[in-house]
Residue, then its C-alpha position, 0 to 999 in steps of 0.5 A: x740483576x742489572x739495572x735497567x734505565x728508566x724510560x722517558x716521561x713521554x709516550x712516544x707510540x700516541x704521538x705518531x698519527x701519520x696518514x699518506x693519501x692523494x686527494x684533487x684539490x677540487x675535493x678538498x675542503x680549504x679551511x684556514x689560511x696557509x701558515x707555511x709554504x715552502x717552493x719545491x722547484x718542479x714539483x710544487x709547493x709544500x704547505x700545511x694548513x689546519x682543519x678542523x675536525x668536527x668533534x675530534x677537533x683540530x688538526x695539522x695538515x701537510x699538503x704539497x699542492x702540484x702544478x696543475x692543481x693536484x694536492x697530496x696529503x702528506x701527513x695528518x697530526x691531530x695532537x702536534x702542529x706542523x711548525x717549521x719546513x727545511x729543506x737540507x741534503x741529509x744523504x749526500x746525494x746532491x738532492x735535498x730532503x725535506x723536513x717538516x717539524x712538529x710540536x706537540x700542543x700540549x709541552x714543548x717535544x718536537x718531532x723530525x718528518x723526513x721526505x723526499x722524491x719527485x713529483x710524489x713526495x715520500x715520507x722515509x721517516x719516520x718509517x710506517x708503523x715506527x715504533x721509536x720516533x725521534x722527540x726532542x726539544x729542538x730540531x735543526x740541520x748542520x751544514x757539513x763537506x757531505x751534505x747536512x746532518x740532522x741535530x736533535x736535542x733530547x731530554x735525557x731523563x735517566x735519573x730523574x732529580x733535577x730541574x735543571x734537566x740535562x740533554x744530549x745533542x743527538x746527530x742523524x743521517x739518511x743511510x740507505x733511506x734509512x734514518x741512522x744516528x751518527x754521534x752525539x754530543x752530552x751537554x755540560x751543566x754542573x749541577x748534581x742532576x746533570x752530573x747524574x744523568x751524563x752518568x747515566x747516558x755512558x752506563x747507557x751506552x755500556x761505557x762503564x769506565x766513565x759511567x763510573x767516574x761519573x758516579x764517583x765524580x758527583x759523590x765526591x763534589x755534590x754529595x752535601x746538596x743531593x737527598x739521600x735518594x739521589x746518593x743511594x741512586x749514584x752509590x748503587x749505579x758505582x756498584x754496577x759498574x765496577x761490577x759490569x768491569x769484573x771489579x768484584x771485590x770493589x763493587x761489594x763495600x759500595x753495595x754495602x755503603x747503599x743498604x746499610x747507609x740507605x736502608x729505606x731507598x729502593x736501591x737497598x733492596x736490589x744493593x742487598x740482592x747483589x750483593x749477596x750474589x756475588x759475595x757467595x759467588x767470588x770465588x767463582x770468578x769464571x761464572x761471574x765473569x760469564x753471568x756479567x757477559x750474558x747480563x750485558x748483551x741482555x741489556x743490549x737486546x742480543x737475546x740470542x748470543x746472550x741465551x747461547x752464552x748461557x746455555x754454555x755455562x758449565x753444569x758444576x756452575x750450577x750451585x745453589x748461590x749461582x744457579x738461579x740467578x742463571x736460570x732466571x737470566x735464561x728465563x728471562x732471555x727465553x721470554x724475550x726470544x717469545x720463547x715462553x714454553x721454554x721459559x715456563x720449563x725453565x722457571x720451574x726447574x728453578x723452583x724445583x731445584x732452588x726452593x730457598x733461593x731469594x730469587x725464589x719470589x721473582x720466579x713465580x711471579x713470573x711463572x704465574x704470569x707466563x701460565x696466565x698468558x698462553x699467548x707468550x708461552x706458545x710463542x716461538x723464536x724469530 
């Protein structure tokens, strides 16, 4: 099945806590000094100030005190502090943006807040109820011809064996108010986590050409200093890229290398899995290729051009050694869709018509865990 990368160590939903009103300044309780101030001709002056919070503890405020004596509250964070004020042209429209930068206490990850307008100010990032906010290291502004862009470095955490860890400069602007990544930029850093994980970013990205040149790469120049679970990690990701490029015959002896080399790793397993898949399938060039396709727009989160491009797989396809690998991406998709009825049919035309098959396993944990949660299996399509 493809492989999924690993989620970053940080929870990125408990870090947003941003709450927008406006208070007089009479009815504002003032404790703490002013630690920043920015001058917003015409509009006021933006401030944050910590407060304390009883037992909850201390919080970061962001105000914009106006002329007159009015006072906005911005935004409230009550696990990250307010640590720097911008001011930079991020849409290109002649008028500046405001960017508040965040740390949180406990580390080191910072987090952009993006604002703009007369008179009131507006958050436009991040957005209410964003899911996926922005957390890097470092936050900064490059002046350009249009304007500024929004620089933020991020740990990239794909294979995790380092120090020294490896990072991504990532590169924003506001489009249409919205908050939208223009390029990015992999830093350099020989050492073997780096390597990996720079690897890692391009199989991320669907660039598996130079995913697997990466991969290639450190097996051949840093394989002595890497423990065997960082060379089973790079071994199996060289598979899945020659498979994910329909290099099917040249993936099939790299998944071997992985468990016969490596056989107490957890990549042994899913090594063993494909390749069993695909060595009873390599005459079925036409499935495979459709199989890879389907796998590809699943791992970018097009679950319905994906479910359509299953759906038009041809019945003779459907044999014992392709079948439920089919049936359970389908699943696999249908759940995704909140298709979970489907997904339950599904499933148990898997069961039924593949008894023996090594998916066999997966597919009812799955299945017990959909009949477990009527929720998901009654859900309907977006």
């Amino acid at each position: 099945m493809h492989l999924r990368p690993a989620a970053s160590r940080f929870s990125r939903r408990c870090w947003l806590c941003a709450v927008l009103a406006t208070l007089t300044l009479a009815s504002f309780a003032q404790d703490g000094p002013h630690s920043l101030r920015l001058d917003l001709p015409g509009t006021g002056v933006l401030v944050v100030r910590p407060v304390t919070g009883g037992t909850e503890g201390q919080t970061s405020q962001l105000l914009l005190e106006k002329p007159g004596g009015d006072l906005q509250i911005l935004a409230t964070q009550e696990v990250m502090d307010f640590v720097d004020l911008k001011l930079g042209d991020l849409d290109g429209d002649g008028s500046p943006e405001i960017l508040a930068v965040a740390r949180n206490r406990s580390g080191d990850d910072v987090m952009p807040f993006i604002f703009k307008g007369n008179g009131k100010l507006q958050m436009l990032f991040p957005e209410q109820d964003e899911d996926n906010p922005i957390i890097g290291k470092e936050v900064t502004l490059l002046s350009g011809k249009n304007g500024h862009q929004l620089q933020i470095k991020v740990l990239v955490n794909i294979h995790d064996f380092g120090p020294p860890d490896f990072f991504n400069l990532e590169r924003y602007r506001l489009r249409d108010g919205k908050l939208t990544k223009i390029g990015d930029k992999p830093l350099e850093g020989t050492h073997f986590n780096q390597v990996l994980n720079r690897a890692g970013l391009y199989f991320q990205h669907g660039d598996f050409l130079k995913a697997l040149e990466g991969y290639q790469g450190v097996l051949a120049s840093c394989a002595a200093e890497m423990p065997p679970s960082a060379c089973s990690v790079a071994l199996l990701h060289e598979a899945e890229c020659r498979k994910f490029l329909k290099d099917f015959s040249g993936a099939l002896p790299v998944y071997e290398r992985v468990f016969r080399g490596f056989p107490k790793t957890p990549e042994a397993e899913t090594a063993h899995r494909e390749y069993e898949f695909i060595f009873a399938n390599l005459q079925s060039g036409k499935g495979l290729s459709l199989y890879v396709d389907a796998s590809q727009l699943q791992s970018a989160g097009r679950f319905t051009e994906a479910l359509v491009l299953v759906n038009q797989c041809p019945p003779e396809l459907l044999t014992k050694s392709f079948g439920p690998y089919l049936l359970y991406l389908k699943a696999e998709l249908q759940v995704s869709l909140s298709t979970g009825s489907d997904a339950l049919s599904t499933l148990r035309e898997l069961e039924h018509k593949f008894p023996r098959s090594p998916l066999q396993k997966k597919a009812v944990a799955l299945l017990q865990e959909l009949e477990g949660n009527p929720d998901e299996s009654e859900g309907s399509s977006p």
